[in-house]
C-alpha positions in Angstrom: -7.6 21.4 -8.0 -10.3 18.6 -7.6 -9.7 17.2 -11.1 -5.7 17.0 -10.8 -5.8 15.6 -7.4 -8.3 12.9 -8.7 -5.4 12.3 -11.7 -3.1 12.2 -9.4 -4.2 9.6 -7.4 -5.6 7.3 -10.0 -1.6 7.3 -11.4 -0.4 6.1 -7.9 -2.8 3.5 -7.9 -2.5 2.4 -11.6 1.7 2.4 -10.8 0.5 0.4 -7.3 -1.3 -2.1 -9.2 1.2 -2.6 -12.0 4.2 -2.9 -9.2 2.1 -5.5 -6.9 1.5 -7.5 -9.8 4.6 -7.7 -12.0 6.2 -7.7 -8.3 8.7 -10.9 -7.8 10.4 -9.3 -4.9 8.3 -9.0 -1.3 9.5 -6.1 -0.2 8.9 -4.5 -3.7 5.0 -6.3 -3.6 4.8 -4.1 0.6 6.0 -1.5 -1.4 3.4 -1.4 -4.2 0.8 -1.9 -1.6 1.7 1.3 0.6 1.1 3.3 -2.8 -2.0 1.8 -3.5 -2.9 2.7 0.6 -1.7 6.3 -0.4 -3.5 6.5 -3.6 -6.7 6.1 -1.4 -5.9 8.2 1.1 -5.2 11.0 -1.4 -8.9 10.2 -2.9 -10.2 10.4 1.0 -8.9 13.7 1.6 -9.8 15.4 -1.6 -13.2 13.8 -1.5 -13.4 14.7 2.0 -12.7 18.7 1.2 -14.7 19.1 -1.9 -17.7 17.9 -0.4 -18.1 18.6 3.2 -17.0 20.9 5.8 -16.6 17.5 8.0 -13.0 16.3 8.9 -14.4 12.4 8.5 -12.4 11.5 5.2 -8.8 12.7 7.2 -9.5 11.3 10.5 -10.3 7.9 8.2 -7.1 8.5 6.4 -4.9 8.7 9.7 -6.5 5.3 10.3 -5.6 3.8 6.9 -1.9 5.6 7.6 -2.0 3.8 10.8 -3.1 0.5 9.3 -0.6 0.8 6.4 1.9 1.2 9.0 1.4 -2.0 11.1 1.1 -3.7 8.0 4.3 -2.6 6.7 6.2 -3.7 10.0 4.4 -7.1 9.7 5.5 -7.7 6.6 9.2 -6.5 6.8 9.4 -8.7 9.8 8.0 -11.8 7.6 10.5 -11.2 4.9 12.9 -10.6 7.0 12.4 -14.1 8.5 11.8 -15.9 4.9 15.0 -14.3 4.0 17.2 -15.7 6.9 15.3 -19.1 6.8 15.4 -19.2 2.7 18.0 -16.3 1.6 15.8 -15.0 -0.8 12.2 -12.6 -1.1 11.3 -14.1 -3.9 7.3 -14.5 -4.1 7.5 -17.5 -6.5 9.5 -19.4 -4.9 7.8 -19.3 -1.1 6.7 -22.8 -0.3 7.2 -22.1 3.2 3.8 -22.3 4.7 2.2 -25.1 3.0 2.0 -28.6 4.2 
């Protein structure tokens, strides 16, 4: 179960990576991201029950969850923002916050 959980996780964050790079869209970059927060949780928690009887990698995941979360609100409300100000989410095309 170790070794498939382990593949499992390193596919999330391969498809994180790919979708945060070839990302144009903002909310499709947030989106990559939360994968590549959940790909790392997954290794926390299997990591965390292969190796020790301690509950330290899950109580470290609900913290990543909970910092994935407030990220994810922070950056829908940016978009959000760009997109009334700009009508579009484009990343290439953000200019807004330099001088």
């Amino acid at each position: 179960m170790f070794k498939e959980e382990l593949i499992l996780s390193a596919y999330v964050l391969c498809v994180g990576f790919f979708g945060l790079i070839t990302s144009k869209n903002m909310v499709r970059a947030l989106m990559s991201l939360e994968l590549i927060f959940n790909a790392v949780t997954t290794n926390f928690v299997t990591f965390s029950n292969c190796f020790s009887n301690q509950k330290g990698g899950e109580i470290f995941s609900l913290f990543i969850i909970t910092v994935a979360a407030a990220e994810a609100v922070t950056g829908l409300a940016i978009a959000i923002s760009i997109h009334r100000n700009r009508s579009s989410t484009r990343i290439d095309q953000l200019n807004l916050l330099k001088w």
